[in-house]
C-alpha positions as CSV (number, residue, x, y, z in Angstrom):
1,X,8.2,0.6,-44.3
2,X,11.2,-0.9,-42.8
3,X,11.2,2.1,-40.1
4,X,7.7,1.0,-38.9
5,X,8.6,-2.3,-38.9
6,X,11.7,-1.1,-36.7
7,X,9.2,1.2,-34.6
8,X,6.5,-1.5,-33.9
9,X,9.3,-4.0,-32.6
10,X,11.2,-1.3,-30.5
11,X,7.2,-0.4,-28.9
12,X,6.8,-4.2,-28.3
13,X,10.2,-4.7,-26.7
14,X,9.7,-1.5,-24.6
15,X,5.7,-2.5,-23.5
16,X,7.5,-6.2,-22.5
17,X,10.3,-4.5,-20.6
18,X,7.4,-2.0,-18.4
19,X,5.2,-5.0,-17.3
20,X,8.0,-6.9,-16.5
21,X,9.3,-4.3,-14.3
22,X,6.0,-3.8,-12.8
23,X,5.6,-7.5,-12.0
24,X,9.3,-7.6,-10.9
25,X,7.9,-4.4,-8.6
26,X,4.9,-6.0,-7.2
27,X,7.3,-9.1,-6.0
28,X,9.2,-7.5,-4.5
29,X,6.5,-5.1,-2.7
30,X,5.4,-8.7,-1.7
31,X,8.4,-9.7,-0.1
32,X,8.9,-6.6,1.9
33,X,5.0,-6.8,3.0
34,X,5.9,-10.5,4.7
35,X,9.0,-9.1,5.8
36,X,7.5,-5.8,7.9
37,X,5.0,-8.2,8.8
38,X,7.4,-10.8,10.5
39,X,9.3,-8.6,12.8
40,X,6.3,-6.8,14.1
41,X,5.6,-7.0,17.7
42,X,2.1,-6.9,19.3
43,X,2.1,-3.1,20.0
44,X,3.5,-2.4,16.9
45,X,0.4,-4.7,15.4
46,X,-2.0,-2.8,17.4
47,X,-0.2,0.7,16.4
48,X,-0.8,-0.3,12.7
49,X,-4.2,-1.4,12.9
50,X,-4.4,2.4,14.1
51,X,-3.2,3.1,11.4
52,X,-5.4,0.9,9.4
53,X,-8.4,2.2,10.9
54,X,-7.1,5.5,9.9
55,X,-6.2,4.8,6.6
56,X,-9.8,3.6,5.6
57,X,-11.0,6.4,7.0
58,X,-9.8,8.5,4.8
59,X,-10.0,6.8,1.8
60,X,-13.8,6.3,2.9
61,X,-14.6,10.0,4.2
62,X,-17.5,12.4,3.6
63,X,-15.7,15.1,1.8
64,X,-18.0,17.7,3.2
65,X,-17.0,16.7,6.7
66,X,-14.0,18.8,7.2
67,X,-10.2,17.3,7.8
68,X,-10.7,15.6,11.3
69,X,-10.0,11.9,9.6
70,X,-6.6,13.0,7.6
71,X,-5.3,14.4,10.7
72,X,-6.4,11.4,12.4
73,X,-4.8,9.5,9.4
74,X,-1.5,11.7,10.0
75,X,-1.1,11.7,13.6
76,X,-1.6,7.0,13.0
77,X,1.4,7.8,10.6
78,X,3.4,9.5,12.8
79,X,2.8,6.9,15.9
80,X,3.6,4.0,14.0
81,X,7.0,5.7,12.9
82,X,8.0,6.5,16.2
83,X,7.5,2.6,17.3
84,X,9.5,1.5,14.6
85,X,7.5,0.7,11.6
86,X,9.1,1.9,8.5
87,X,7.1,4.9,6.3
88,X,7.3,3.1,2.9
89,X,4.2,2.3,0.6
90,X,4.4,-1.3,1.1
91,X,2.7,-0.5,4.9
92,X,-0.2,1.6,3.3
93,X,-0.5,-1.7,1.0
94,X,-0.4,-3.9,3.9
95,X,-2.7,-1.5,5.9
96,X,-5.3,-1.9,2.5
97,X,-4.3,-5.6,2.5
98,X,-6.3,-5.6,6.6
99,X,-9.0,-3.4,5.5
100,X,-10.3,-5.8,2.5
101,X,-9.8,-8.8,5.2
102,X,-11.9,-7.0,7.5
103,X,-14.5,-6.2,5.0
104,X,-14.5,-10.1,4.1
105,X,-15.3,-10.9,7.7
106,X,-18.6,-11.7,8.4
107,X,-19.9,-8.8,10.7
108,X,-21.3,-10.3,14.2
């Protein structure tokens, strides 16, 4: 009995200690979103909406079509390194963060 008790406590203290963590994670992803984003310059903006464009079409392609976007999607990747913006998740999160505003946007 005592054991279980023991067991439920430790699985409580451990779930706590995982979402703090991932909240911890996801602030500081944040932070380093608004910090890429501040010392962009305007052809590095335009090289990561490239990117952007890229991205979505990937995560948006007809299977069935072949691999012309993920090389599109690659060769994005590999620009926007060369002119200096870093290759970490939080762009691919700021590149999502431009899609969903686009798709917010009425269209004209």
């Amino acid at each position: 009995m005592i054991t279980a008790i023991c067991a439920v406590a430790l699985g409580v203290l451990l779930a706590g200690s995982d979402l703090a963590a991932r909240w911890r994670g996801s602030r500081s992803e944040r932070a380093r979103i608004t910090e890429i984003t501040a010392t962009l310059d305007r052809f590095q903006w335009l090289v990561l909406e490239d990117l952007t464009e890229a991205r979505h079409n990937v995560l948006h392609r007809d299977r069935t079509s072949g691999n012309d976007e993920i090389r599109a999607f690659i060769a994005a990747r590999e620009r926007a390194t060369r002119v200096g913006i870093p290759a970490e998740v939080a762009v691919y999160h700021l590149a999502d963060r431009l899609i969903r505003e686009r798709a917010q946007q009425p269209r004209r």
